[in-house]
C-alpha positions in Angstrom: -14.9 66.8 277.1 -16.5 69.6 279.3 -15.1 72.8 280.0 -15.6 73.5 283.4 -14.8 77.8 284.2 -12.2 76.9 287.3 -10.5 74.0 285.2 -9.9 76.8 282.0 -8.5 79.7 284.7 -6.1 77.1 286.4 -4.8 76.0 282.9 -4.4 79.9 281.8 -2.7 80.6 285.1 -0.5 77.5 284.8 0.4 78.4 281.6 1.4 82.0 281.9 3.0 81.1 284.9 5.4 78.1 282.6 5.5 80.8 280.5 7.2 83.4 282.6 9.7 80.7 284.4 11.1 79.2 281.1 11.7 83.4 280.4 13.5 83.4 283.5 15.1 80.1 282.2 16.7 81.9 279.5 17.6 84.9 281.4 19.6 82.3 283.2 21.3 81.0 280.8 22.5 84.2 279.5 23.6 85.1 283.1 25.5 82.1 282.8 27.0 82.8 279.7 28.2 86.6 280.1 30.3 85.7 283.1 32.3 82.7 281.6 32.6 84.6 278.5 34.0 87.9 280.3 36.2 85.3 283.0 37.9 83.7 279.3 38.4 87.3 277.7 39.9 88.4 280.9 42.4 85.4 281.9 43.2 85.5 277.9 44.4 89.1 278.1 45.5 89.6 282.2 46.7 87.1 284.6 43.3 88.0 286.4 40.3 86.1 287.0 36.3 87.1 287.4 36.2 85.8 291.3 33.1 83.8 291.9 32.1 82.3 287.9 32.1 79.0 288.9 29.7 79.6 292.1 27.4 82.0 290.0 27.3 79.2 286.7 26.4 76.4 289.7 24.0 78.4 290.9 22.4 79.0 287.5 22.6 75.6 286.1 20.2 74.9 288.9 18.1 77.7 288.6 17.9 77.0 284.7 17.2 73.1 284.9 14.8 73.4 287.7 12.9 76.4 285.8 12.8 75.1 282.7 11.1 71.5 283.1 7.5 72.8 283.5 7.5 74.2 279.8 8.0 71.1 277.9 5.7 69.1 280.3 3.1 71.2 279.8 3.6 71.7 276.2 4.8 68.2 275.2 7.5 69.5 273.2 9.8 66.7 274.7 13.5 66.6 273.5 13.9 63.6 270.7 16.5 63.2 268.7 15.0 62.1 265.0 17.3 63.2 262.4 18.2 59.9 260.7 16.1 57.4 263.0 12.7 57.8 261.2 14.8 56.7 257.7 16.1 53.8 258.6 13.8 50.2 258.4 11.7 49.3 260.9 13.5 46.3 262.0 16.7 48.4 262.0 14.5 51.0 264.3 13.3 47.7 266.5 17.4 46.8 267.1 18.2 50.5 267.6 15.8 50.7 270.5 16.2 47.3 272.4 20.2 47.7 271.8 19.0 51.7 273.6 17.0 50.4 276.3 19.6 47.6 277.4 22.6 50.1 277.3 20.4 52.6 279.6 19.4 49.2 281.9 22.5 48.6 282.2 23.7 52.0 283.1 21.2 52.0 285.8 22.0 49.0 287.4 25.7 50.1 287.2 24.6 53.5 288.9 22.4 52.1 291.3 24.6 49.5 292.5 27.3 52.2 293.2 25.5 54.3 294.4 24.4 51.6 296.9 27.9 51.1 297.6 28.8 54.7 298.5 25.6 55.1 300.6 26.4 52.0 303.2 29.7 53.7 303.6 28.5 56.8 304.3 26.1 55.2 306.6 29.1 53.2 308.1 31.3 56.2 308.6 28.3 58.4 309.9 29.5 61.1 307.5 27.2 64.5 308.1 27.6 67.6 306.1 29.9 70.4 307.7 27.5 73.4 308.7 24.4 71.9 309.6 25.5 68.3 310.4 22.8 66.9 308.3 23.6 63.2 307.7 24.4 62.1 304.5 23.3 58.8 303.8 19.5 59.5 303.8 20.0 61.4 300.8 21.9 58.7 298.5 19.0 56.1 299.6 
């Protein structure tokens, strides 16, 4: 395959750039770690709490998951779970996945169907969100 100049600077500039999110990734989840840590010590020793923990872990949950998708994407360093799977027989492997696939199927279809459920609702009761009055029905379509 070819190297074209402007193909090899995007991919060094897309990857510097991973790397520096999934370092703000981390830093995330050791923001959200100190807080929880210090709210435990402190409602374990005073009758006190660290006001906001919960707000600050929500906020970097999404800050963590959001930044740190691009890194195993790029890198294909995909989570998989192989610890005892690889030892076992191939037909055994063959049942393990198809008894996988149809528990996730049916999960979906569970999900989907109730989330079908709870979005006619919403659009029934023309529910919209409190500050903005953004409808929410759209969103669970």
């Amino acid at each position: 395959m070819p190297q074209y100049p402007l193909w090899t600077k995007y991919q060094r500039l897309t990857s510097f750039l991973v790397d520096k999110t999934f370092f703000l990734a981390m830093i995330c989840l050791l923001g959200m770690i100190v807080p929880v840590t210090l709210d435990v010590i402190l409602r374990s020793l005073t009758p006190w709490s660290l006001p906001g923990t919960v707000e600050l872990e929500e906020l970097f949950m999404l800050m963590l998951v959001f930044l740190s998708l691009a890194e195993p994407q790029l890198k294909q360093r995909h989570i998989e779970m192989d610890l005892f799977f690889p030892h076992f027989p191939k037909p055994m492997q063959r049942g393990l996945m198809v008894f996988h696939w149809t528990v996730c199927l049916i999960l979906v279809l569970v999900l989907t169907y109730e989330v079908g459920v709870i979005s006619f609702e919403r659009f029934e009761t023309k529910q919209f969100t409190e500050v903005l009055a953004i409808p929410h029905w759209p969103f669970f379509f």
